[in-house]
Residue, then its C-alpha position, 0 to 999 in steps of 0.5 A: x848940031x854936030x858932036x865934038x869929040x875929045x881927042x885926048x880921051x880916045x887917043x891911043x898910041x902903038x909901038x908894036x912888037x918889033x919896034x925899037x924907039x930910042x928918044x923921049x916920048x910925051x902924049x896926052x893919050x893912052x899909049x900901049x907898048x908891045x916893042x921897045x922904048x929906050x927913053x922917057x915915057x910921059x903921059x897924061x893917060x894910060x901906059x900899057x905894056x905889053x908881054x913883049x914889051x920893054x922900057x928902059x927909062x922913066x915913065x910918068x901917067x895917070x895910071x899903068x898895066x905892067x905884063x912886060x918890062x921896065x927897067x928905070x923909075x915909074x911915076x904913077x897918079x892913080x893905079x899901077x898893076x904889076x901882071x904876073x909876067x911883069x918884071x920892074x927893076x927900079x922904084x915905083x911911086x904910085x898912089x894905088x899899088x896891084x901886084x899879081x903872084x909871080x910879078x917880079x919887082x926890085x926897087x923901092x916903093x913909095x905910095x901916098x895920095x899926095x903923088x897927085x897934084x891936089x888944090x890947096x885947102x883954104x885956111x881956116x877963119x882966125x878965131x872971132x871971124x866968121x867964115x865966108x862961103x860964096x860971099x856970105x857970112x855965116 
């Protein structure tokens, strides 16, 4: 029987130094960033950026390593690390926040748990009515 791999989990996405890209990017893969992006970067995986590397727009994923620079908002699901050459000017919403000394941020900072997509809680019973669980009363 042959093995199925997942592609968007293995998937990795480089703009190497040297490299300037103008225009909107969008991946379900992990993308690194060692050039320039001048636009808005949207990923369901992990965002790398690099010493040398620049974004200039906005930048939404499930979690980021920031050593470069971003100028513009980023949007960040679960963690976003801010290295110690890593210079932000713009706000940052995030879950989970690491900030190395000498990492550079100017802008606001919103961190809460309700920055992931959650499926909504069911409704407790109304008094007098017993709760149902897999079809079954209790």
């Amino acid at each position: 029987m042959a093995k199925v791999n997942d592609t968007e989990s293995t998937t990795i996405n480089l703009l190497s130094n040297g490299t300037e890209i103008t225009g909107d990017i969008r991946s379900h893969g992990d993308i690194r960033i060692d050039g320039v992006l001048i636009g808005n970067l949207n990923t369901k995986g992990k965002v790398v950026i690099g010493n040398t590397g620049k974004v200039k727009g906005e930048v939404v994923c499930k979690n980021s390593e920031v050593s470069g620079e971003i100028e513009g908002k980023i949007n960040v699901a679960q963690l976003l690390t801010l290295k110690i050459s890593s210079t932000i000017n713009g706000d940052i919403i995030t879950n989970k926040l690491s900030i190395e000394p000498g990492a550079r941020f100017t802008g606001n900072c919103n961190m809460s748990e309700g920055n992931e997509p959650e499926a909504e809680p069911e409704p407790e019973p109304e008094t007098g009515q017993a709760k149902k669980e897999n079809g079954k009363e209790e």
